[in-house]
C-alpha positions in Angstrom: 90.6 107.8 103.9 91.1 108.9 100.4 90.4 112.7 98.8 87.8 113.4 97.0 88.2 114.4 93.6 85.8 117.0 92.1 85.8 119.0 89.3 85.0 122.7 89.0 85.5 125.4 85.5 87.0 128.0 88.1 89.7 127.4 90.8 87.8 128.6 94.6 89.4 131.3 96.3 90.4 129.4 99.5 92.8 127.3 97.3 95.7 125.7 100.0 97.6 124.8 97.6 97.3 124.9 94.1 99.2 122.7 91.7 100.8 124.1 88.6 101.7 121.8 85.6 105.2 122.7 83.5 106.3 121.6 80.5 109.7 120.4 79.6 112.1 123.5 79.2 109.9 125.3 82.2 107.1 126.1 79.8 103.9 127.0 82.6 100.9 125.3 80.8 97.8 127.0 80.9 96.5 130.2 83.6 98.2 128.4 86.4 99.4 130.2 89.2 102.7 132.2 88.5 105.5 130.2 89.3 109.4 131.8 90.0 110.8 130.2 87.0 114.9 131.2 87.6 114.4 129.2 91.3 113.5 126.2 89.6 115.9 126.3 86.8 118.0 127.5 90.5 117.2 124.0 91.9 118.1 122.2 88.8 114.5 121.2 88.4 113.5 119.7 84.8 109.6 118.9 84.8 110.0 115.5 84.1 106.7 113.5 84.5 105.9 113.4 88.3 108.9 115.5 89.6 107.6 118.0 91.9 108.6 121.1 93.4 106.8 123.0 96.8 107.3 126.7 96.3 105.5 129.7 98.5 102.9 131.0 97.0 100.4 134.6 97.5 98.2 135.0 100.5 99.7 132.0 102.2 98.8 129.6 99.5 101.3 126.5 98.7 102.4 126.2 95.0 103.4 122.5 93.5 105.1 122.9 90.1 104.4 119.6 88.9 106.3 118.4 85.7 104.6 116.7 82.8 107.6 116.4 80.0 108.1 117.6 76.7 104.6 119.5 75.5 104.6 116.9 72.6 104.3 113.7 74.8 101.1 114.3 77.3 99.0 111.5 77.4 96.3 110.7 79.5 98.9 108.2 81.4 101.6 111.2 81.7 98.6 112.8 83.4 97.7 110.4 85.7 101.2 110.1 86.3 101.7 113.7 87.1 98.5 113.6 89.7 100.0 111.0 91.4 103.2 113.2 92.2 100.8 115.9 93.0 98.5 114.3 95.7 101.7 112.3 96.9 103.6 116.1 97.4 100.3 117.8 99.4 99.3 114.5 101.4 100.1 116.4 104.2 97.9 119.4 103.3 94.0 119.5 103.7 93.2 120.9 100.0 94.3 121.0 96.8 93.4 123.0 93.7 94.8 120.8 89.4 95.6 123.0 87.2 96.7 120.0 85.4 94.2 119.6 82.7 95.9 122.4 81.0 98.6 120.3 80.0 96.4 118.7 77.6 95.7 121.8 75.7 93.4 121.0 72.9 93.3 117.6 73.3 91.3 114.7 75.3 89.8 116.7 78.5 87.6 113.9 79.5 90.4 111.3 78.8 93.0 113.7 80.6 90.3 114.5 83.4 89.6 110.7 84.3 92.9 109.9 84.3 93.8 112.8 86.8 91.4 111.3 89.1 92.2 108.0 88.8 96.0 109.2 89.5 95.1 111.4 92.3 93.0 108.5 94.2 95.7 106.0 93.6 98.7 107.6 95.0 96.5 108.5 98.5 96.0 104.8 98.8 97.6 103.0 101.9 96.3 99.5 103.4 96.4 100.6 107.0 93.7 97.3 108.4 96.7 96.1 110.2 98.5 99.0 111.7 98.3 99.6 115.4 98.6 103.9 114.3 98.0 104.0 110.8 99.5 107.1 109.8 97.0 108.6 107.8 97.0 111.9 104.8 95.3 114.8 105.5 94.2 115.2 102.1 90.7 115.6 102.0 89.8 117.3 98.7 91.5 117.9 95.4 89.6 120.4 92.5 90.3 119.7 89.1 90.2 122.8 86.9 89.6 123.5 83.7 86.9 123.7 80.6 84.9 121.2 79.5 81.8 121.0 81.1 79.5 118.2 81.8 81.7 115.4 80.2 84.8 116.5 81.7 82.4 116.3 85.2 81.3 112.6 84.3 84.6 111.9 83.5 85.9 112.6 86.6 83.3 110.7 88.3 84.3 107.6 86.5 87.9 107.5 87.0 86.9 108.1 90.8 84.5 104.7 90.6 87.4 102.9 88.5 90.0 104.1 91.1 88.0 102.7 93.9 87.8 99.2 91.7 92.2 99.1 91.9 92.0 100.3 95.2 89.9 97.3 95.8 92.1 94.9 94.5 95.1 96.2 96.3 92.9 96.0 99.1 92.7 92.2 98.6 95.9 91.0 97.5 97.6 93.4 100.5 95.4 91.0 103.0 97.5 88.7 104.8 96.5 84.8 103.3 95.6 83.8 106.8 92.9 86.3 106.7 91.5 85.5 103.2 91.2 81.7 102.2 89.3 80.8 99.4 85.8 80.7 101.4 86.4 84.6 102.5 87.4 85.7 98.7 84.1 83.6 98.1 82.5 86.0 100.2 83.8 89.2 99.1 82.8 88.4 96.0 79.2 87.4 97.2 79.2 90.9 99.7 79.8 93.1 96.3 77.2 91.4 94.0 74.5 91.6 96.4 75.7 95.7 97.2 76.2 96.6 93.0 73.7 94.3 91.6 75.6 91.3 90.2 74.5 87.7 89.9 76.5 85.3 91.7 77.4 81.9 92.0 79.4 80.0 94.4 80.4 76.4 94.0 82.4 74.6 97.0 84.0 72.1 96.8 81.7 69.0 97.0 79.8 71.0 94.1 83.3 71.4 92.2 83.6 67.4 92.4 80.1 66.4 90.9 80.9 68.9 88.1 84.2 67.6 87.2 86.4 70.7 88.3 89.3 68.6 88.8 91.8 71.2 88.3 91.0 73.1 91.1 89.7 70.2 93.5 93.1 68.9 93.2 95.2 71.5 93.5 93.1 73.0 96.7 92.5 69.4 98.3 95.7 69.6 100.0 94.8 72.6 102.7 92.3 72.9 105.3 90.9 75.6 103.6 88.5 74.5 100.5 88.4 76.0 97.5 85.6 77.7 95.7 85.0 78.9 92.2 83.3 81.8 91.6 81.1 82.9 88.9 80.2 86.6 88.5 77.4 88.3 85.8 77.4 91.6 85.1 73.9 92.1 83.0 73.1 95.1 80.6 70.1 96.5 80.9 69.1 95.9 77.3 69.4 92.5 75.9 73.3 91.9 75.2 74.4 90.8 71.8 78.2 90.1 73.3 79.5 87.9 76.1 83.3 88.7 77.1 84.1 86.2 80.0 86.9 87.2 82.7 89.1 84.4 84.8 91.0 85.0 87.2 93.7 83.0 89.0 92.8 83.1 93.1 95.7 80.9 94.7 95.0 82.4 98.0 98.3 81.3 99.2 100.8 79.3 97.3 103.5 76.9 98.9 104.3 75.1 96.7 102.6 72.2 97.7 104.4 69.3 97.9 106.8 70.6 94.7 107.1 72.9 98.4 108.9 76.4 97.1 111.7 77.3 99.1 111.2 80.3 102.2 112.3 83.2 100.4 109.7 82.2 97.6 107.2 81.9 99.8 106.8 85.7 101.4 104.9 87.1 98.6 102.7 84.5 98.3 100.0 85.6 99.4 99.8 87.7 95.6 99.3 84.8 93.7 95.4 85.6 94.0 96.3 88.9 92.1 94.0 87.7 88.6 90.9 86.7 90.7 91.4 89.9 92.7 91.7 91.8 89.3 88.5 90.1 88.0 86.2 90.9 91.3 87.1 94.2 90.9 86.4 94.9 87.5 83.3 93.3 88.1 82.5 95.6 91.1 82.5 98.7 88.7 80.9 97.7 86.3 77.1 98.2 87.0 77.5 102.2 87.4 79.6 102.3 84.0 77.0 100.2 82.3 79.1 98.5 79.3 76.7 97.3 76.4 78.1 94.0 76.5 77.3 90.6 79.2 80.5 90.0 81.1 80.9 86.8 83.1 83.3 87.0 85.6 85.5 83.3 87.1 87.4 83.6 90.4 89.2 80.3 90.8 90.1 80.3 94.3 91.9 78.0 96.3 95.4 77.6 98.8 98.2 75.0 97.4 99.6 73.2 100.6 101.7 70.2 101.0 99.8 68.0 103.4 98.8 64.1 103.2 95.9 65.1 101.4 97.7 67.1 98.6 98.3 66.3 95.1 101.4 64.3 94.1 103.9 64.6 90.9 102.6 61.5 88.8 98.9 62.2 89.9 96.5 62.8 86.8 93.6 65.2 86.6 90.8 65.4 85.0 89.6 69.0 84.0 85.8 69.6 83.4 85.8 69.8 79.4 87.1 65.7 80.2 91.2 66.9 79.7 93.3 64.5 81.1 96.6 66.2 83.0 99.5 64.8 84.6 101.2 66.7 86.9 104.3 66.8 87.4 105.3 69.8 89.3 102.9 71.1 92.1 104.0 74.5 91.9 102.8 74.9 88.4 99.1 75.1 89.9 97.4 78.4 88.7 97.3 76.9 85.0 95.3 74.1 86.7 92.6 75.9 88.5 92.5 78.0 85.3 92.1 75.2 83.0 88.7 74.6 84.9 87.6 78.4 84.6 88.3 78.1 81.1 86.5 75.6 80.4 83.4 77.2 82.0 83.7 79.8 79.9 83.1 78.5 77.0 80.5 76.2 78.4 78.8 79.1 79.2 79.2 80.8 75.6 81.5 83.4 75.7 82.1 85.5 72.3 85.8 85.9 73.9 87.7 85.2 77.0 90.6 86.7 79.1 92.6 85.1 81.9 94.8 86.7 84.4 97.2 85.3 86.4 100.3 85.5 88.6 101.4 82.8 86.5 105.2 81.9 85.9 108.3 83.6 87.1 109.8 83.4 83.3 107.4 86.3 82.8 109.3 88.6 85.7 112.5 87.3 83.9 111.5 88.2 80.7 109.8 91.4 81.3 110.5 92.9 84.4 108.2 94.1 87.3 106.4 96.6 85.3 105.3 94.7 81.8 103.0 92.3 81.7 103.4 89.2 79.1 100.1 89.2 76.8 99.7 86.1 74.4 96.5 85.0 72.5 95.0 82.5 69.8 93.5 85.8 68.5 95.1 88.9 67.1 92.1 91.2 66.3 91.1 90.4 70.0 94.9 90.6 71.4 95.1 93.4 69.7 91.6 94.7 70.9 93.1 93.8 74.7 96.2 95.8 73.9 94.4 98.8 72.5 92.2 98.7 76.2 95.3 98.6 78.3 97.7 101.4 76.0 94.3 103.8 76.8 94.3 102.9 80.6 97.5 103.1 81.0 99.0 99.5 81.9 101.9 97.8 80.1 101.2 94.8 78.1 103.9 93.2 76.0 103.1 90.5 73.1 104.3 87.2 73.8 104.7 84.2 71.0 102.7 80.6 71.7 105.0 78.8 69.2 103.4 75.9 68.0 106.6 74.2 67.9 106.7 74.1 71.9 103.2 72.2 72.0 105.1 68.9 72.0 107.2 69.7 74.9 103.5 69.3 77.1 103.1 65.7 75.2 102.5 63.1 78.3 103.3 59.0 78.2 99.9 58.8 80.4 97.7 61.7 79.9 96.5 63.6 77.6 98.8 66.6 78.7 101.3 67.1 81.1 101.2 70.7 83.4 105.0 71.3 82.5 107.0 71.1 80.0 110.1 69.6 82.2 112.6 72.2 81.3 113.7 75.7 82.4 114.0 77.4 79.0 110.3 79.2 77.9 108.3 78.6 80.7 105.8 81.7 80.3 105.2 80.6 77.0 104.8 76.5 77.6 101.9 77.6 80.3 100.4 79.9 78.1 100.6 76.6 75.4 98.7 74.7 78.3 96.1 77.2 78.6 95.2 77.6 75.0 93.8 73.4 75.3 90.8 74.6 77.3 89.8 77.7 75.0 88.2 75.5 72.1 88.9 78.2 69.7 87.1 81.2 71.9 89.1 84.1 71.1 91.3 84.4 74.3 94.2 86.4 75.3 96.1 85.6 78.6 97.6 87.6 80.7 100.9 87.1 82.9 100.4 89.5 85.6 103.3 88.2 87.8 105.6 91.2 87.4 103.5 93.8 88.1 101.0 93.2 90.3 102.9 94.3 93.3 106.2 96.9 93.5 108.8 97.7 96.3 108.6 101.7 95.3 106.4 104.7 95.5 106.4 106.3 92.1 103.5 108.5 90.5 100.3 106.6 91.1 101.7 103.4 92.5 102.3 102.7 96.1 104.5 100.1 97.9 102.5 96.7 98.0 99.9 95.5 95.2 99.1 97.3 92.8 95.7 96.7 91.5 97.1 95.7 88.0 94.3 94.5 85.3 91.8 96.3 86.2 91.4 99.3 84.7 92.5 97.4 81.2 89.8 95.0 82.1 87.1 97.7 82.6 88.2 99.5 79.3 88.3 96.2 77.4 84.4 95.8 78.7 83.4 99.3 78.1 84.8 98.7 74.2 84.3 95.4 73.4 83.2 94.0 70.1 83.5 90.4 69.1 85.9 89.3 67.6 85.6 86.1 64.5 86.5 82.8 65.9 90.0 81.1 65.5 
């Protein structure tokens, strides 16, 4: 069970433990509790973000000095980063008493103040469904202290609800793929419109074949387990002058299919709904933070399997907007499935679209496990994305869509081929494919492979999936403005 994060102008006097944050140089910021300065500089301690020391403190209070770098660099992210540490280093205690909103002196409280929380919540976060003995924290409560009144309050409260939304999607992708085909994401989706007050949609897969959703009947014919595709609405309650338009890639399981991956490939697998998981979460939050702007949200769900059913290399598709595709590689799937969510968004008039997905490998090459790759049509609107996910606190890197590569997706029977048939620039050939079902909707796409699950514990991130996406989407709704067509 996670803490619960609460904010209060005065620290209570039953404090357990009460964490300090120290500057760079072993600077105390703010009133926090005195800390013994020469044993810390004693124990080679530096206060870089997240490094945490446990020190006794009076009346048989614990002290956490919790480092936040040089004075000059705290941002709301160092912050969140720093809370992280400091839930992580009491878990084992029952209460917990921030000082760190002094770190941010004069600056951002309510920025600071959500991110703590968010941080906080994050870090406490195990997936425990399957274990026999889970063992659990003993964190129940953590106080954030500090000025700034009612908005500081609210903002707490927010990055609680957004920290729930990650937790959510960790929750999802952690899931073994056994236990969530494309029929159960369906209905987790359906369970948390009816509980915040979305409209949803589901179409199976006889539904997906009178509308002409080839991409994702093919690619999910080959399994036992159908797919779906999922459309979410999140409705302001004054009349919306913007649409933004969320898809999400939901590959509840990928093999391969018959393009079969080989074992090792296969263990994290079950991740490759990460976007879709992303998108339902974002969604979730989004009725109590009540963005201005109508937000349609696409889960394309469904499991790639070899089978005598399944697609095969030479077999052509037909997306809905009447795109023919050859496919040549099974295993390039999620831009298929996507090409069909796409295309429903701009059917269904969005000023602007964004697509997540656990998309290529040449993305994890290229950037690591930590960056996603961003690329776009549009860059007021990739730029607008960017902006979202710098003030939430997620890594984006721009990517090129060279127009030079287009040819390399030319087919001899189709209209386009799903790979370009070489190694060299595959994040950016899929992101080429992509781009043919926007129509000229501003769109940015997001290649979420890297980061949406890590091997480490390290501030607010905890072994397993990561929840990446969706606070950048929720800021991205929250902010949005349309952007001019391409």
């Amino acid at each position: 069970m996670s803490p619960t994060v609460t904010f209060a102008a005065t620290a209570p006097a039953d404090a357990e433990v009460v964490g300090v944050p120290v500057f760079a140089g072993l600077q105390v910021a703010g009133d926090g509790a005195a800390l013994d300065l020469d044993h810390l500089r004693a124990r080679g301690y530096e206060a870089k973000v997240g490094e945490t020391v446990t020190l006794p403190g009076e009346n048989g209070t614990t002290v956490i000095a919790v480092g936040v770098g040089p004075a000059a660099d705290v941002t709301p992210d160092v912050i969140r980063r720093a809370s992280g540490a400091l839930a992580r280093a009491a878990s084992r205690r029952t209460s917990v008493v921030s000082h760190v909103l002094a770190a941010v002196g004069d600056g951002d409280r309510a920025a600071a103040a959500q991110a703590a929380a968010e941080g906080s919540l994050l870090a406490s976060y195990r997936f425990t469904r399957f274990k026999s003995d889970p063992k659990a924290g003993t964190l129940t409560s953590i106080t954030l202290v500090g000025g700034g009144g009612k908005r500081v309050a609210a903002a707490v409260d927010r990055g609680t609800a957004v920290a729930e939304a990650v937790a959510f999607a960790r929750d999802l992708v952690n899931t073994p793929p056994g236990d969530l085909p494309p029929a159960a994401l369906a209905k987790a989706a359906v369970d948390v419109a009816e509980r915040v007050g979305l409209t949803v949609e589901v179409i199976d897969e006889k539904q997906a074949r009178k509308l002409g959703l080839g991409g994702i009947v093919g690619v999910g014919q080959g399994s036992d387990n159908p797919p779906r595709l999922v459309k979410l609405t999140y409705e302001p309650a004054k009349p919306a002058r913007t649409t933004l338009a969320l898809v999400g890639k939901g590959i509840t399981f990928d093999s391969g299919g018959l393009s079969i991956k080989p074992a090792d490939g296969m263990m994290t697998m079950k991740n490759d709904m990460g976007g879709a998981a992303a998108v339902l979460a974002a969604m979730s939050v989004l009725p109590s933070l009540a963005p201005a702007t109508r937000v349609h949200g696409y889960l394309c769900a469904a499991e790639n399997m070899p089978s005598g059913k399944a697609i095969r290399p030479g077999d052509v598709l037909r997306i809905s907007n009447g795109t023919t595709v050859e496919v040549l590689n099974t295993d390039a799937e999620g831009r298929l499935v996507l090409a069909d969510g796409l295309s429903m968004a701009v059917r269904d008039g969005a000023d602007a679209i964004v697509d997540l997905a656990t998309l290529t490998g040449a993305c994890v090459v290229a950037l690591g496990d930590k960056v996603a790759g961003r690329m776009s049509n549009h860059d007021g609107f990739s730029q607008q994305v960017q902006d979202a996910a710098d003030r939430a606190g997620e890594s984006l890197w721009p990517l090129p869509l060279p127009k030079e590569y287009r040819k390399l997706l030319d087919s001899d029977v189709a209209d386009i081929k799903n790979v370009s048939g070489g190694r060299n620039g595959g994040a950016l050939t899929a992101g080429l494919f992509l781009q043919e079902f926007v129509d000229g909707t501003p769109w940015v796409h997001l290649d979420i492979a890297g980061p949406v699950m890590t091997g480490e514990e390290s501030g607010y991130t905890v072994k397993g999936a990561t929840g990446f996406g969706v606070r950048t989407l929720v800021e991205l709704a929250a902010t949005f403005r349309r952007p001019g067509r391409t």
